[in-house]
C-alpha positions as CSV (number, residue, x, y, z in Angstrom):
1,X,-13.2,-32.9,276.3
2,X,-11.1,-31.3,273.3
3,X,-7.8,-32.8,272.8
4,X,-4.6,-30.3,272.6
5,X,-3.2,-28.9,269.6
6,X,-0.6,-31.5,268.1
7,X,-1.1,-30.3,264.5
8,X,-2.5,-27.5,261.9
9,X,-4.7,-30.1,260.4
10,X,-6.3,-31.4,263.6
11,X,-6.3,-26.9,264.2
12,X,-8.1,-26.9,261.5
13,X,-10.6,-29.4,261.5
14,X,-12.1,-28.1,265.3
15,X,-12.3,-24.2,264.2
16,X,-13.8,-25.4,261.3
17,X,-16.6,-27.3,262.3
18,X,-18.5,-27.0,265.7
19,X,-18.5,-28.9,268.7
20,X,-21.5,-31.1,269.2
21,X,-22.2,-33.1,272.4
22,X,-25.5,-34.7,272.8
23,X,-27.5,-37.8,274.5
24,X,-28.6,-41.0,273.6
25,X,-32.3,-39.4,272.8
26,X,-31.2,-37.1,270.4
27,X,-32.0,-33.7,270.4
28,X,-35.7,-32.0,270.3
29,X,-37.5,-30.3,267.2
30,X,-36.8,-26.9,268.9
31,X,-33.2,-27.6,269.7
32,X,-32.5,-28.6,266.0
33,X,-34.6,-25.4,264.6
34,X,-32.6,-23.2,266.9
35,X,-29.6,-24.8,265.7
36,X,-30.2,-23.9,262.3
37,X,-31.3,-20.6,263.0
38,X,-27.8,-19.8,265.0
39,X,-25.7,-21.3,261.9
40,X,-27.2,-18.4,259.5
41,X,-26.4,-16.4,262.5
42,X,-23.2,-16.8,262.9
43,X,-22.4,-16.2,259.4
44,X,-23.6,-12.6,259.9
45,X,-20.9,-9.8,260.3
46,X,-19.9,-9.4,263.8
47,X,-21.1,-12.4,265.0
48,X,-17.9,-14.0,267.1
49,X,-19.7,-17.8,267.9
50,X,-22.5,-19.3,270.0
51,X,-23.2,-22.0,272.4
52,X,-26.7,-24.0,272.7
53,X,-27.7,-25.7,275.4
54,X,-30.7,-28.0,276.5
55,X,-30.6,-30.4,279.2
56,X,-29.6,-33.1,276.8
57,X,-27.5,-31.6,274.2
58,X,-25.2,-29.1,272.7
59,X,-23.1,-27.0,269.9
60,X,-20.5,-25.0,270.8
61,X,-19.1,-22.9,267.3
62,X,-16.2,-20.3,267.4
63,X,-13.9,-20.1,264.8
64,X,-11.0,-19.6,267.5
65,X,-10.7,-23.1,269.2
66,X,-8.4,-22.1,272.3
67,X,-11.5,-19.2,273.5
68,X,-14.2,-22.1,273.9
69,X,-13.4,-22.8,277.2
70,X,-13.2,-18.9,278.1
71,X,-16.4,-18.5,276.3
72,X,-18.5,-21.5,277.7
73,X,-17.2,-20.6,281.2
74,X,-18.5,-16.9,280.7
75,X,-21.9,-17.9,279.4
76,X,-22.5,-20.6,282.3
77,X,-21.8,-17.5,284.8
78,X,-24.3,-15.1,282.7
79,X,-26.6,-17.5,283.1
80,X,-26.5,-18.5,287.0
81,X,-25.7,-14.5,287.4
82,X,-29.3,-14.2,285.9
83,X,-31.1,-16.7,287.4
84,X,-29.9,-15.5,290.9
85,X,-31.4,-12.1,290.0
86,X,-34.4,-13.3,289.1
87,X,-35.0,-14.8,292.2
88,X,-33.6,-12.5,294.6
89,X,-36.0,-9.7,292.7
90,X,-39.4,-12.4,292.1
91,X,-39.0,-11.3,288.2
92,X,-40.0,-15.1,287.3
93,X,-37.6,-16.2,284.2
94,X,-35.0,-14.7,282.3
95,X,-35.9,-14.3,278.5
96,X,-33.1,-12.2,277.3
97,X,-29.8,-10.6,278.6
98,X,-27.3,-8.7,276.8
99,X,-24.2,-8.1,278.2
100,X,-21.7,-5.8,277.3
101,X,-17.8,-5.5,277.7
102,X,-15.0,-3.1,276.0
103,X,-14.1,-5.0,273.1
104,X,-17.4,-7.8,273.2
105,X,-21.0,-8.4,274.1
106,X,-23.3,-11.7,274.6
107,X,-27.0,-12.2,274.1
108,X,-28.2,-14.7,276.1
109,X,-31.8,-16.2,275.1
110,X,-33.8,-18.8,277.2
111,X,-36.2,-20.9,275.0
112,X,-37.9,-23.7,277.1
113,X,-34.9,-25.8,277.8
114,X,-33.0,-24.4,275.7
115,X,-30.0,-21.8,276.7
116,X,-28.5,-20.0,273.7
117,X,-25.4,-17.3,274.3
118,X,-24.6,-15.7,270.8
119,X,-21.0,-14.1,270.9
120,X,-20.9,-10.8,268.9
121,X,-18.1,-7.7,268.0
122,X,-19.7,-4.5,270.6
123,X,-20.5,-3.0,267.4
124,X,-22.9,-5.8,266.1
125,X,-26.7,-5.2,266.0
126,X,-27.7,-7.4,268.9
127,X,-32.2,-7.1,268.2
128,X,-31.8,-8.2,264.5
129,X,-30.4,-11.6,266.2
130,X,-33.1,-11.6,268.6
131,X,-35.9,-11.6,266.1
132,X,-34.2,-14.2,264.2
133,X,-33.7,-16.9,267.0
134,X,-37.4,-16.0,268.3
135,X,-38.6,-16.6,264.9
């Protein structure tokens, strides 16, 4: 899906910007106001990247291009960690899950269809950005 490094420019330009994938149909009203919501997010102070998901769609943005694999790979486990506790324990669905590691921590939000990982510094107020995306 992302091509290898050949050049600063082409560096550049994926850091820069973020990875969109999506469908024929286009995405959904709530996938685009989430969207918008995660982009004033991540310009917040501690805030590392996110990745949205729907069945259809999604953005990937992190400033470090060579970590998006490392961090879509993480959140896709978070998420069928989750659901597998959720079923093994009847808890019905997942809403939220913050987890936490030495240096990092991810939020991970459900909203419909609609899987969204924010990537934050361990010392970054994690309920501020929970109120925001919920908003």
């Amino acid at each position: 899906m992302l091509k290898s490094k050949t050049n600063a420019k082409e560096t550049e330009t994926l850091s820069a910007n973020p990875v969109v994938v999506s469908a024929v149909d286009g995405e959904t009203p709530t996938f685009e106001s989430i969207n918008t919501s995660l982009s004033e997010i991540r310009k917040l102070k501690g805030v590392l990247g996110y990745i949205l998901r729907s069945d259809t769609s999604a953005v990937i943005d992190f400033p470090q291009s060579d970590k998006i694999i490392e961090n879509a790979a993480l959140s896709s486990q978070i998420n069928e960690s989750c659901l597998e506790i959720t079923k093994q324990f009847n808890l019905g669905g997942m809403e939220s899950v913050l987890v936490e590691g030495e240096d990092a921590k991810v939020l991970c939000i459900n909203i419909g269809e609609n899987r969204i990982n924010v990537f934050m510094e361990k010392n970054a107020p994690h309920s501020g950005i929970i109120k925001r995306i919920l908003m």
